[in-house]
C-alpha positions as CSV (number, residue, x, y, z in Angstrom):
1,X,-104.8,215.2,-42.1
2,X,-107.8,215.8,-39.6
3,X,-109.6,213.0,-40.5
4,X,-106.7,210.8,-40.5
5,X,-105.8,211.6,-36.9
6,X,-109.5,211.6,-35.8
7,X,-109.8,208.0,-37.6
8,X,-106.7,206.8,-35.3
9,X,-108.2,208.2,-32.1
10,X,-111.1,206.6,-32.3
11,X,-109.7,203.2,-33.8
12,X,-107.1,203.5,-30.3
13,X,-109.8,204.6,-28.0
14,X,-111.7,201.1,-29.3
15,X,-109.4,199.3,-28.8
16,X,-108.9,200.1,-25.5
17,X,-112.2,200.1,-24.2
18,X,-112.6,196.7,-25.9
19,X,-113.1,194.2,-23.3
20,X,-111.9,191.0,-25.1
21,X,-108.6,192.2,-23.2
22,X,-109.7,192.2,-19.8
23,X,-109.6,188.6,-18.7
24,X,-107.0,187.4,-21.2
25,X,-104.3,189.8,-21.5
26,X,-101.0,190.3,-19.0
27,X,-98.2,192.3,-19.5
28,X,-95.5,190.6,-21.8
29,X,-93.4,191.6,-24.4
30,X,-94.8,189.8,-28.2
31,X,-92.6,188.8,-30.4
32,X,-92.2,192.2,-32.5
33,X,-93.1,194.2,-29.4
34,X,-95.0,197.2,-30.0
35,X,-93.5,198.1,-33.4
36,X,-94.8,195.2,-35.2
37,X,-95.2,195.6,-39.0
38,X,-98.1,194.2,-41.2
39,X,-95.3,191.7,-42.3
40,X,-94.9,190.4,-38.8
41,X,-98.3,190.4,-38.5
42,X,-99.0,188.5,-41.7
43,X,-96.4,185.6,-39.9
44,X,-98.2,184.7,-36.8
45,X,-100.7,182.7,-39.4
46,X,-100.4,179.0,-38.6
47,X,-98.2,177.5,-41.9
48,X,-101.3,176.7,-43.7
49,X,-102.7,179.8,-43.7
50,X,-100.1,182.4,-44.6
51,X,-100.5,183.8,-48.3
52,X,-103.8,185.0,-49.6
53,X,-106.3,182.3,-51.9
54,X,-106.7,183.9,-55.2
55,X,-110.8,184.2,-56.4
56,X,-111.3,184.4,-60.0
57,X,-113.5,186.2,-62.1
58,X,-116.4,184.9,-62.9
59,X,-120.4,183.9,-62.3
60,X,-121.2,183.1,-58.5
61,X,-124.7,181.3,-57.3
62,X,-125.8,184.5,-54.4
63,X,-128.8,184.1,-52.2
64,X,-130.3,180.7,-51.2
65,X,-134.3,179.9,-50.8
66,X,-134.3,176.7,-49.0
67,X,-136.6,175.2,-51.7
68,X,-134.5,172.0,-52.1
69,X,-137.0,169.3,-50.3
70,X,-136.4,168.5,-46.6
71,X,-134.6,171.8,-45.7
72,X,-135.8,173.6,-42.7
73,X,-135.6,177.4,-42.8
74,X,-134.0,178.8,-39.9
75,X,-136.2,180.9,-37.3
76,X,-136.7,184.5,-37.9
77,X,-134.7,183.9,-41.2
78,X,-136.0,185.4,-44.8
79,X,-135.1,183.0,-47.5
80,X,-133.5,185.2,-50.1
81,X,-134.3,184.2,-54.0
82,X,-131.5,182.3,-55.8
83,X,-129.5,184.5,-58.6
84,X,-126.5,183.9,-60.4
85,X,-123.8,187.1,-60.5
86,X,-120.9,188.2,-61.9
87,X,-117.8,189.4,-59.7
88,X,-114.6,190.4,-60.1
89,X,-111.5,188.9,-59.0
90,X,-110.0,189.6,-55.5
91,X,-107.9,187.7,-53.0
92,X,-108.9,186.3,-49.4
93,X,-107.2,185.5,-46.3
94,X,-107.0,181.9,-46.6
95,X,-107.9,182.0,-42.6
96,X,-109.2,184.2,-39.9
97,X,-107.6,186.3,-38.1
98,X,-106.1,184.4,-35.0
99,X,-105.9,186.3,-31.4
100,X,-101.9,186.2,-32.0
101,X,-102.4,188.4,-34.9
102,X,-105.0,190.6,-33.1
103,X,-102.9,191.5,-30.3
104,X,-99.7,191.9,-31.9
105,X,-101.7,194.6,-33.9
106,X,-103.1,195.9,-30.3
107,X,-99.9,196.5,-29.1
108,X,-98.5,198.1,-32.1
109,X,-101.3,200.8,-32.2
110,X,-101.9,201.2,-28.2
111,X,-98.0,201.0,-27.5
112,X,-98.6,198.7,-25.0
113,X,-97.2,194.7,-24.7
114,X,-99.7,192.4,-24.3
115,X,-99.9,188.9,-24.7
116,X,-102.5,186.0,-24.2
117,X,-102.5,184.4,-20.5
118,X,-102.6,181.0,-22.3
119,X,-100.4,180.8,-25.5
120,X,-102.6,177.7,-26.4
121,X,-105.2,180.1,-27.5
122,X,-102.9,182.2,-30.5
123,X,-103.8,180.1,-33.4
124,X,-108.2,180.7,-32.3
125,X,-110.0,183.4,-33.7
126,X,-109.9,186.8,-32.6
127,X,-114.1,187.4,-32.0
128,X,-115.2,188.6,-28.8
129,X,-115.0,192.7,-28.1
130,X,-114.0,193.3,-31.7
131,X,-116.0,195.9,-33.6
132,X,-116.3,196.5,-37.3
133,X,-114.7,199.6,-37.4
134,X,-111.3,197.7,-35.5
135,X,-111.5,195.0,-38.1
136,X,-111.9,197.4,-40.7
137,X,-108.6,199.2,-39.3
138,X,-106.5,196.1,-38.7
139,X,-107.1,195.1,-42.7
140,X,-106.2,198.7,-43.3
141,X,-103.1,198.5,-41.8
142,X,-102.5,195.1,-43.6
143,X,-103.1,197.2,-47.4
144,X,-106.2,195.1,-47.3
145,X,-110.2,195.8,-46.8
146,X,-113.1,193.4,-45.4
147,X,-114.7,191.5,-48.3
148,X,-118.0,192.4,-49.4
149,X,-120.8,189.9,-48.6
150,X,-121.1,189.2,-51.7
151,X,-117.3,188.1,-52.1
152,X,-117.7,186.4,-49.3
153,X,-120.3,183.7,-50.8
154,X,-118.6,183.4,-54.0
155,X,-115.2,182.3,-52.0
156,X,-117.3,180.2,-49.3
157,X,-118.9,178.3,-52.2
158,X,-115.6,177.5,-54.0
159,X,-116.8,177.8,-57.4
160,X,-119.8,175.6,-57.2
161,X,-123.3,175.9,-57.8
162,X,-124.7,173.8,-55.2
163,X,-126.2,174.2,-51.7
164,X,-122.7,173.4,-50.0
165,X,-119.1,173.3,-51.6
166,X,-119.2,169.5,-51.8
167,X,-122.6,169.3,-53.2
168,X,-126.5,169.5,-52.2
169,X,-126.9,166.6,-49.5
170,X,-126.3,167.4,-45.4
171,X,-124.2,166.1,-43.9
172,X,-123.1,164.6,-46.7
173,X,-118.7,165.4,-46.8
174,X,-119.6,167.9,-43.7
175,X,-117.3,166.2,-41.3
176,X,-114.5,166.8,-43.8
177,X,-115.3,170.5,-44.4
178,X,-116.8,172.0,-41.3
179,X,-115.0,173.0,-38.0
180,X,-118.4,172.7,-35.9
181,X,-118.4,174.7,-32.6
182,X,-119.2,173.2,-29.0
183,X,-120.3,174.5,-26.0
184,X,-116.7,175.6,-25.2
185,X,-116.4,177.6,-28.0
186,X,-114.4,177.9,-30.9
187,X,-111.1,175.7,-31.7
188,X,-107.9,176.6,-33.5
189,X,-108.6,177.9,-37.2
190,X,-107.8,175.7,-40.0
191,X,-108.9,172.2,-38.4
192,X,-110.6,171.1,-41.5
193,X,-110.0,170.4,-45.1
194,X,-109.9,173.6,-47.2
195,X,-112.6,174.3,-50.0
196,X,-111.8,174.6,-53.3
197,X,-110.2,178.1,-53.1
198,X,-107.8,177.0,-50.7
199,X,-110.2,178.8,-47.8
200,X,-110.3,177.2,-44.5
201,X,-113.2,177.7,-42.0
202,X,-116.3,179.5,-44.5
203,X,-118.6,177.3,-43.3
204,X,-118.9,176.5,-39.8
205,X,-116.6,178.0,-37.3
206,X,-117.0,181.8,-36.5
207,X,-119.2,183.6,-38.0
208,X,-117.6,186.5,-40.2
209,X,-117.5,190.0,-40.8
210,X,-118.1,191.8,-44.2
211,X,-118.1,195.5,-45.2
212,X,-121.9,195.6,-45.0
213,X,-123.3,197.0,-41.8
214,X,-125.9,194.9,-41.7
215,X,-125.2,191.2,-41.7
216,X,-122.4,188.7,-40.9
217,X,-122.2,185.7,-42.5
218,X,-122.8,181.9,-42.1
219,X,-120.9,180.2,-39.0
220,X,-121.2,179.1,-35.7
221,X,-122.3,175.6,-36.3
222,X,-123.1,173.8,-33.0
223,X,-122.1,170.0,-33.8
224,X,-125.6,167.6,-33.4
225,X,-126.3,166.6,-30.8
226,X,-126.2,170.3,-29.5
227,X,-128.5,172.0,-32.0
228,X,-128.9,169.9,-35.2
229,X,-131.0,172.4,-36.4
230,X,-128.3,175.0,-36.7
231,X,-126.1,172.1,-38.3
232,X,-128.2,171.8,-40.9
233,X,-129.4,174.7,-42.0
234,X,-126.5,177.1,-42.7
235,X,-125.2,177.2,-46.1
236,X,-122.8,180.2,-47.4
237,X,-126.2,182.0,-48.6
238,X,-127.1,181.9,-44.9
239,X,-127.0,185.4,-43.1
240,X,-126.9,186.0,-39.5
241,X,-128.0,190.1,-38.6
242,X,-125.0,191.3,-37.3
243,X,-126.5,192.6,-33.6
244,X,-128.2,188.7,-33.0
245,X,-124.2,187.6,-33.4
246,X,-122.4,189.5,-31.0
247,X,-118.6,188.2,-31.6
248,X,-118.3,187.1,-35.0
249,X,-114.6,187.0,-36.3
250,X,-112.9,188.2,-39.7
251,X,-110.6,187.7,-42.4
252,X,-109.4,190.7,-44.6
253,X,-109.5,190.9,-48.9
254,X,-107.7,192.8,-51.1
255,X,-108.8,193.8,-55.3
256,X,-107.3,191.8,-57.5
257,X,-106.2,194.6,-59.8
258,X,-105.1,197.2,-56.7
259,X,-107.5,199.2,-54.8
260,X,-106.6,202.7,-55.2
261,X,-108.6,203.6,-52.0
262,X,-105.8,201.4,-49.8
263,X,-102.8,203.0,-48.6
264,X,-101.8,200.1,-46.0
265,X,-102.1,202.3,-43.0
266,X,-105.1,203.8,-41.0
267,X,-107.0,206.5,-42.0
């Protein structure tokens, strides 16, 4: 009982020292006000992405070397070797989570009504001034978890072995695939074509939380001519160290067969 309510004090202090709501919030009511369930939550998806993708069982290419001829590896990156694994099957958000979910969680934990000053950003994703342990909580609160790096590459690569989900040539079906980022930022999630899974926005986009402390994964593609560099290099075996990507993003998992250590609510 004392850790649960010490969990929840901290998770509400967070979040409201978090400064991701200082230039964008005013007081509104949302649509579920401050009572909104993980059901009502789950809704403010865009269409496309409500539902979790299912992952099968199965082998999964982890790691990449940049060996293929003519890839550059990335600065201050360690080329990790090439193995194939065996995981388990799990579900995926088939998006990130958007700023429309994010606050709507806010105010249900914090008792407060908040809403975005422009309603043209709900369907981005929610990235700046979130840390792990909030995105932790809010897939908590949904019964789900943060995916594991590992589950992460095996659903960005959609069940192929190659360098990218449509095969081993950049930019090859890029333009198709990947939501590259500009100088303004990020755009709306699910602006692309989704991979084989059903997943929108694995490669390119924000970068994304997993469960491990240490990394985030690939994202953040700057379109050429910005930094071609970055747009060609990434590949879902690419690994950013979580404190050189300040405001990466999320989406939450959940076991296939259920996890016993998920109760739905914080603890």
């Amino acid at each position: 009982m004392h850790a649960e309510l010490s969990r929840r004090a901290f998770v509400l202090a967070a979040l409201a020292l978090s400064p991701v709501f200082l230039p964008r919030l005013h007081a509104a009511g949302a649509a579920c006000g401050t009572n909104c369930a993980p059901a009502d939550i789950e809704a403010l998806a865009p269409a496309q992405c409500r539902g979790m993708a299912y992952i099968p069982e199965g082998e999964f290419t982890y790691g990449d070397d940049y060996s293929a001829s003519g890839r550059q590896i990335p600065p201050a990156y360690s080329p990790r070797p090439v193995v194939r694994l065996r995981g388990e099957a799990f579900w995926l958000d088939k998006c990130e989570v958007t700023e429309a979910q994010y606050f709507a969680y806010y105010n249900t934990m914090t008792g407060k009504k908040y809403l975005l000053h422009r309603a043209s950003r709900e369907d981005f994703p929610a990235t700046a001034g979130v840390s792990q342990k909030i995105a932790e909580a809010f897939c908590a609160y949904l019964g789900k978890r943060l995916p594991t790096d590992k589950e992460w590459e095996k659903a960005a690569r959609g069940g192929t072995a190659t360098i990218y989900p449509w095969g081993d040539e950049w930019p090859g079906e890029a333009a198709k695939f990947v939501q590259f980022t500009t100088e303004a930022g990020f755009s709306a999630v699910a602006g692309k074509r989704p991979n084989q899974y059903g997943l929108f926005d694995l490669l390119g986009h924000a970068a994304e939380r997993t469960s491990s402390e240490e990394v985030v994964v690939s994202g953040n593609l700057l379109a050429p001519p910005s930094n071609p560099l970055m747009a060609y290099v990434y590949s879902p075996g690419y690994r950013h160290i979580r404190h050189k990507c300040p405001t990466p993003g999320w989406r939450c998992a959940k076991s296939a067969e259920k996890d016993r250590k998920q109760t739905g609510k914080l603890q």
